[in-house]
C-alpha positions in Angstrom: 4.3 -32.4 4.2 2.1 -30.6 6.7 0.8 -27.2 5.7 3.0 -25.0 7.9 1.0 -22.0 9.7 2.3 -18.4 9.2 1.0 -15.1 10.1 0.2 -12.1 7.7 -2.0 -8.3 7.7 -4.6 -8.0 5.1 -5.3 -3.5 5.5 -8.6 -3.1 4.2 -10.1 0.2 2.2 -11.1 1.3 5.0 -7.5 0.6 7.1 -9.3 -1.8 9.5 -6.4 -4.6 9.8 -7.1 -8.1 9.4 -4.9 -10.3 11.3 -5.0 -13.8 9.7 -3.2 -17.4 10.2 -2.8 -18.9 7.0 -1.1 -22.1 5.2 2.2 -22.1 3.8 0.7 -23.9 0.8 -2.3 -21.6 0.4 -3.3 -20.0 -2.0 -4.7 -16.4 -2.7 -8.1 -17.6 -2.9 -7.6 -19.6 0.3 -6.8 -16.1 2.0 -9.6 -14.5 -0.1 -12.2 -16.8 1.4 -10.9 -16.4 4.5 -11.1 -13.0 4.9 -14.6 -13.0 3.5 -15.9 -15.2 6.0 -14.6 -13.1 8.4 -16.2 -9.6 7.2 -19.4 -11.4 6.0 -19.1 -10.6 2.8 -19.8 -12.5 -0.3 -19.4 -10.0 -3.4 -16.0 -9.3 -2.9 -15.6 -9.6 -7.1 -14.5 -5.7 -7.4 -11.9 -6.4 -5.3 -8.3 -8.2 -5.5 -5.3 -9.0 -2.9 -2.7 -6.6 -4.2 1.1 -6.4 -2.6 4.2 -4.1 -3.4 6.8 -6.0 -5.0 9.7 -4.1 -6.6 8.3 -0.8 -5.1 4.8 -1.9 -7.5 1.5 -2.9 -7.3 0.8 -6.1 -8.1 -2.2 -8.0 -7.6 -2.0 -11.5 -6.6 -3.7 -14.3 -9.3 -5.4 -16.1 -6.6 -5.0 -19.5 -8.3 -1.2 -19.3 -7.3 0.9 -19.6 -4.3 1.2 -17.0 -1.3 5.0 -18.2 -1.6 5.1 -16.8 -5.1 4.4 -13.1 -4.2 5.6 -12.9 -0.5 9.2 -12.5 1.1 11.4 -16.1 1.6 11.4 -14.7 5.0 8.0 -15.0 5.8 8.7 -18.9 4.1 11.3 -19.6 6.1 9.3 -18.1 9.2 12.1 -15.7 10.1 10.8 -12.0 8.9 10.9 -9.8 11.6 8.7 -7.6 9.6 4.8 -7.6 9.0 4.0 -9.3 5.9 1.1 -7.3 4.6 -1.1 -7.3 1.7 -3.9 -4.6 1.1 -7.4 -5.0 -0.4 -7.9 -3.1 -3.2 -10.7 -1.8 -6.0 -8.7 -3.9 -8.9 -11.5 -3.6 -11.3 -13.8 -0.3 -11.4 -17.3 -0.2 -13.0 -18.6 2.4 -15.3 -21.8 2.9 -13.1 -21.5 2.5 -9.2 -25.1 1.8 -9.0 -24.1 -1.7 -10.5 -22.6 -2.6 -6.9 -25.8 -4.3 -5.1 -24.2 -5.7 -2.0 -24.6 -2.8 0.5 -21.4 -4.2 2.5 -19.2 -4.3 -1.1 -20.4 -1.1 -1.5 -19.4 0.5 1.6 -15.5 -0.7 1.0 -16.0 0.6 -2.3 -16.5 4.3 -1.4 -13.9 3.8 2.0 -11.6 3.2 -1.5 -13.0 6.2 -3.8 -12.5 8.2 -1.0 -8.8 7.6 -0.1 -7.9 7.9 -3.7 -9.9 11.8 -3.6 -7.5 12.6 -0.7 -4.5 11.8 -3.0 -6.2 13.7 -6.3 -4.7 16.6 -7.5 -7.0 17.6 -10.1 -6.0 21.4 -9.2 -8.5 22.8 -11.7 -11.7 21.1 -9.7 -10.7 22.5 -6.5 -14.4 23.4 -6.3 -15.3 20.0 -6.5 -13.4 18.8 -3.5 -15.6 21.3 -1.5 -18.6 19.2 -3.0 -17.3 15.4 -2.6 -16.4 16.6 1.5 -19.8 17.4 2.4 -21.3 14.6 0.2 -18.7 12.0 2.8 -19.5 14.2 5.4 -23.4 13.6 5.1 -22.4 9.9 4.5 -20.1 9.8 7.3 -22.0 11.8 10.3 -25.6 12.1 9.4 -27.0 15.6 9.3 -25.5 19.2 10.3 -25.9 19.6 13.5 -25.0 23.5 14.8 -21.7 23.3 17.3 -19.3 25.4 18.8 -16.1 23.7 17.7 -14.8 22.0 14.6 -16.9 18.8 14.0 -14.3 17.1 11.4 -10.4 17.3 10.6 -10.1 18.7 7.2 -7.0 15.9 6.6 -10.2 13.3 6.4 -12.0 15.0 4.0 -9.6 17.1 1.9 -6.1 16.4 -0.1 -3.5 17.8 1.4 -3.0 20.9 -1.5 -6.3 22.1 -0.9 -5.4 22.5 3.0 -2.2 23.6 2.6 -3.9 26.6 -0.6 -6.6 27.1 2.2 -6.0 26.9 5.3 -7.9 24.7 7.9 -10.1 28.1 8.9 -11.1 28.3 5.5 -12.3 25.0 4.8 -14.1 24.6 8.1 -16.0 28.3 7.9 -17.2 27.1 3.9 -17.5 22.9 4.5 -20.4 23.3 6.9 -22.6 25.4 4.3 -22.4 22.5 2.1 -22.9 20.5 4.6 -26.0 21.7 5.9 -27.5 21.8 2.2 -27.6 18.0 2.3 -30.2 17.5 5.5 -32.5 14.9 5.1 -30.1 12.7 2.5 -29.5 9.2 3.2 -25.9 7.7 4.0 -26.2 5.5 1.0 -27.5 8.2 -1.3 -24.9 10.5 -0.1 -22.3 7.8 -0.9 -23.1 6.9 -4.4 -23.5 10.7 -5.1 -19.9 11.0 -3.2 -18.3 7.9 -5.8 -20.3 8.6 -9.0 -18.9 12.6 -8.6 -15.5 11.0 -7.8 -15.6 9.5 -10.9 -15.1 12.4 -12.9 -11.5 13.0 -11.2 -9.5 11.8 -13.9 -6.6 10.4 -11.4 -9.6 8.3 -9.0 -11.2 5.6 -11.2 -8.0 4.0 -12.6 -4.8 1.5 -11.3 -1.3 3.4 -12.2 1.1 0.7 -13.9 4.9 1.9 -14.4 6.4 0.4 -17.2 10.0 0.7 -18.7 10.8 2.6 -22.5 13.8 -0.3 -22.5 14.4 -3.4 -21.9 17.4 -2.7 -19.3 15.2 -0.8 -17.3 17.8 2.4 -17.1 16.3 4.6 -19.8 12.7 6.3 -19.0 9.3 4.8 -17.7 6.1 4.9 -18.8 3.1 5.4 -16.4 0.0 2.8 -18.3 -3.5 4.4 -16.4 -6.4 1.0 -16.5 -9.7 2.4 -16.4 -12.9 0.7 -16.9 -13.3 2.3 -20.4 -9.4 1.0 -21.8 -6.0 2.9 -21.3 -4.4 5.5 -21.0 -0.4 6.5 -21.2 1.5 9.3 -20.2 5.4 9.8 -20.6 7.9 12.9 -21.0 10.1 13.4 -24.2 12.3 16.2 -24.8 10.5 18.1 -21.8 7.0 17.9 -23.1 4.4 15.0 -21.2 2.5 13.3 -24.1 -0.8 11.9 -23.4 -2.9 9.0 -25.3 -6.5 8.5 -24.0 -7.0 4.3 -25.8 -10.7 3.5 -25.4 -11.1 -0.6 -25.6 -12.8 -0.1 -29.2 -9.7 2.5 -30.6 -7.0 -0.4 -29.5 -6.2 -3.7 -31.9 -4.0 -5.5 -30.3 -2.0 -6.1 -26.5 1.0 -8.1 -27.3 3.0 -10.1 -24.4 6.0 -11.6 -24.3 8.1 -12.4 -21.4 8.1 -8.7 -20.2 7.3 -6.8 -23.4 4.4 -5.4 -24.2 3.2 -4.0 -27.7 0.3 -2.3 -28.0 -1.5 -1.0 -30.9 -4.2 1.5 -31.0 -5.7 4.4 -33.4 -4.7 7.9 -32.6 -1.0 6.9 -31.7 2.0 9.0 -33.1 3.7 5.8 -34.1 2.2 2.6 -35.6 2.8 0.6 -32.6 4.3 1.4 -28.5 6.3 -1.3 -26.6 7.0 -0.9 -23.1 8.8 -3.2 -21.0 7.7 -4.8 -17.2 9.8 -5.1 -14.5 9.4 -8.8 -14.5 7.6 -11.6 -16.2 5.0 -11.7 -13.0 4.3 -8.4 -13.1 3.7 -8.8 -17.0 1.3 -11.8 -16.3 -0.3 -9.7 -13.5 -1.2 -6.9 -15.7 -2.1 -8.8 -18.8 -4.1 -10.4 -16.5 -6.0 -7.2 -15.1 -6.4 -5.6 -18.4 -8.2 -8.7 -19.9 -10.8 -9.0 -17.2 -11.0 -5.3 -17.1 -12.1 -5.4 -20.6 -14.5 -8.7 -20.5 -16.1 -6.5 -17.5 -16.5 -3.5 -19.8 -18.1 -5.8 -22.7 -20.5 -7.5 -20.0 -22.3 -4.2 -18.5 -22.5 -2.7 -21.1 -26.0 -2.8 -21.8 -26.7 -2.6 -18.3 -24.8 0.7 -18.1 -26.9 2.3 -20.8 -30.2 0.7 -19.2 -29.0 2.8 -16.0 -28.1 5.7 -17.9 -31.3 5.9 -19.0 -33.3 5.0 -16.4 -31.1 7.8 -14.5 -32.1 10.1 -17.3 -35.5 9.8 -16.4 -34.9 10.5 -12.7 -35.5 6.7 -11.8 -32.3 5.9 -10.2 -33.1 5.4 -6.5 -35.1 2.7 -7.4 -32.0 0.9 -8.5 -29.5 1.3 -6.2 -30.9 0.4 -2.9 -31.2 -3.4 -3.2 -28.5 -5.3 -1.4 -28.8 -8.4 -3.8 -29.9 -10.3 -1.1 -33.6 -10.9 -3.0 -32.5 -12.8 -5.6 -35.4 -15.3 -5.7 -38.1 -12.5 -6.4 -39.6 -12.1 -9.2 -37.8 -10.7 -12.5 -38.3 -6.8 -12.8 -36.3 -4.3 -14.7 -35.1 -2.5 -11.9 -32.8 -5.6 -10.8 -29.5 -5.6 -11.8 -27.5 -8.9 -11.4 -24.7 -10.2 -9.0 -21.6 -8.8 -9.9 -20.2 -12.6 -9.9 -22.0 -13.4 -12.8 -21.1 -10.2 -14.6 -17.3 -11.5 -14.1 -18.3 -15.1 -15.2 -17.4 -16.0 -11.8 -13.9 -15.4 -12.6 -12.7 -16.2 -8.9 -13.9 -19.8 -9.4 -14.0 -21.1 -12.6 -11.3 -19.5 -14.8 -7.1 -20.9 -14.6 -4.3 -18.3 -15.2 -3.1 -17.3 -18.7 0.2 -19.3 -17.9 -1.2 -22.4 -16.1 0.5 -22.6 -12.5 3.6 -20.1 -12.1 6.5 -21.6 -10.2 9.3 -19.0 -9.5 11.0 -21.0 -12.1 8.7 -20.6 -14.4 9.0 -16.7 -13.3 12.9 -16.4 -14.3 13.3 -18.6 -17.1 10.0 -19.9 -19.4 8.6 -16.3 -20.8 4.8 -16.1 -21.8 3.3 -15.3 -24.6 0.1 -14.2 -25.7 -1.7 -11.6 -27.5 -5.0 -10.2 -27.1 -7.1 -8.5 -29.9 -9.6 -5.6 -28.1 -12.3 -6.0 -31.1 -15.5 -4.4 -29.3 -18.7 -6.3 -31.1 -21.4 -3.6 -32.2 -23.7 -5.2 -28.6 -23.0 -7.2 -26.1 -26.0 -8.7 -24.0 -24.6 -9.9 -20.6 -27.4 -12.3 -20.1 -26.7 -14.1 -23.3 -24.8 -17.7 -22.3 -23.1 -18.2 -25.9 -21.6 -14.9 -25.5 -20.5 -14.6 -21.7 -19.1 -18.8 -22.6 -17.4 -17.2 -25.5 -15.5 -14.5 -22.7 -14.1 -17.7 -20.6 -10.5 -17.6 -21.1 -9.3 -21.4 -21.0 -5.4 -20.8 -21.3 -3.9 -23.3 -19.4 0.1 -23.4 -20.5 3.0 -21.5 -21.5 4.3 -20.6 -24.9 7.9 -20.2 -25.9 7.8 -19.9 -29.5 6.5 -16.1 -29.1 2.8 -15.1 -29.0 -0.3 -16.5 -30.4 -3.4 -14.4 -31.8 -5.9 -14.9 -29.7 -9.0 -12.9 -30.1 -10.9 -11.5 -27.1 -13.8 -13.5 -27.8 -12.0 -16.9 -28.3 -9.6 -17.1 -25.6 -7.4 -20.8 -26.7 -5.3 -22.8 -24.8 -1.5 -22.5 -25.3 1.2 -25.2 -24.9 4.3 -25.5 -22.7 7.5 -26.5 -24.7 
């Protein structure tokens, strides 16, 4: 049957929109290459195709299907709606300086910096002040003197802090800050702008909603994915209860069907089970959380090399490569691709549940369970150890979850 054409947005991080013709048969990673060829980017492996099903975010496993995530309308060719899907920052690193492609790099902050205009960390408001003129040296250059307003504060500010304020206020202060910064690069005022960012506790993460029930009608659960491990918050008998689960304090992720058990140190109770909306969504996030982790484990070392090479005021040196010298000479001060830190996860690993089919999605639940035991080192150039990170499930359980260590990902069978 021939590969029907249909038409669909991807909104980049930026909100440049990408019109694209794609197969009806295509997959994400189809789309994925597409739209890389377009922007001339290779090392794209920060970033996923995400969509809102359900009113969620949910980021497409590009081994599958568009037809598995999109409307039947755009199938059937009769949506009178655009059929969008946005790029996203699915997977954040602990250190910024470990993005070498200048381009990457670029979306990366256009990302940071949307998510700062939605922060409400109301305690920092100071800090908003900083990250403005930081993407306002990155941005424009240089202060130059003027007679009128050079920016809109809605670019550079959330909305609380303009509303508090006052536009007067923010563009009689902005410009001192501003001005402070003459003489510093775009690229150096960027990575100062994310790696500040960073310490917004609402920026670096991906916001998961999951249910208390299995109906869906009691309360919900908001799951926060950081690069560090997770983080829940959720509201009983008036009072918001926080848990802060770094990878090495968790045990275990179970999942199965749309349950998930987690269990951690520090929690009240000796285990917490949540519910997903669906089974996709659960495979979507088991999915994220996994890699997040294996991405965690493999720059490792390189974060501490940068933390201390930082420490001794070495950092520009670092930074400013683009990766596109790869065949020089070995020297400390290069980092890697970011491909190989992800084992090249675009290319080489299958799903957790072999090929979802919308069957598969509302009758055959998954199962699987993932133990978060941190070795005491991880060396990301070691092959026996980034092998041992390859995940190699390739079917679908019924029989309820295996054990399956984070460092010895096994197959599972379909019943």
């Amino acid at each position: 049957m021939k590969n029907q054409s249909r038409g669909l947005i991807v909104i980049l991080p930026n909100n440049t929109k990408l019109n694209m013709t794609v197969g009806l048969k295509d997959r994400g990673q189809d789309v994925f290459n597409q739209m890389s060829e377009l922007l001339g980017i290779s090392d794209l492996h920060l970033f996923g195709l995400s969509v809102v099903k359900d009113n969620q975010l949910l980021f497409l496993d590009l081994e599958q299907k568009l037809s598995l995530y999109l409307p039947k309308t755009w199938r059937k060719n009769t949506s009178k709606e655009e059929v969008v899907l946005s790029l996203k920052v699915q997977y954040f690193v602990e250190n910024v300086q470990l993005i070498l492609n200048s381009e990457a790099r670029q979306l990366y902050y256009a990302e940071l910096k949307g998510r700062v205009l939605r922060s409400e960390c109301f305690e920092l408001e100071g800090l908003y002040f900083q990250l403005a003129a930081y993407a306002l040296q990155a941005d424009l250059g240089d202060y130059e003197e003027r007679n009128s307003a050079y920016f809109s504060p809605l670019g550079f500010f959330p909305f609380w802090i303009i509303q508090k304020r006052g536009n007067d206020y923010i563009l009689e202060h902005t410009p001192t800050l501003h001005r402070e910064l003459k003489g510093m690069s775009s690229s150096e005022a960027a990575l100062l702008f994310m790696q500040e960012a960073y310490t917004l506790c609402d920026v670096p993460l991906t916001i998961y909603r999951l249910f208390k029930e299995k109906n869906k009608a009691q309360g919900y659960v908001l799951v926060y994915l950081t690069s560090r491990g997770l983080q829940t918050s959720e509201m009983l008998n008036g009072k918001q209860f926080l848990y802060d689960l770094p990878w090495s304090d968790i045990h275990s992720i179970t999942f199965q069907g749309r349950k998930f058990d987690i269990r951690a140190d520090g929690m009240r109770e000796k285990k917490m089970v949540f519910y997903s909306f669906s089974v996709l969504h659960a495979i979507s996030l088991l999915q994220h959380i996994r890699n997040s982790h294996r991405l965690h484990l493999n720059t490792k070392s390189l974060v501490m090399q940068l933390k201390e090479k930082n420490d001794r005021g070495t950092y520009k040196e670092m930074y400013i490569t683009d990766g596109a010298d790869l065949d020089m000479e070995d020297s400390d001060d290069e980092l890697p691709p970011m491909k190989f830190l992800l084992d090249q996860k675009r290319t080489t690993d299958t799903t957790e549940c072999g090929n979802v089919k919308d069957s598969d999605v509302s009758k055959g639940p998954c199962g699987l369970e993932m133990s978060v035991d941190e070795p005491e080192e991880m060396f990301v150039d070691d092959p026996e150890d980034i092998l041992r990170l390859v995940e190699l499930v390739e079917g679908v359980s019924v029989d309820g979850p295996l054990l399956l260590p984070i460092s010895h990902w096994k197959g599972e069978t379909r019943n």
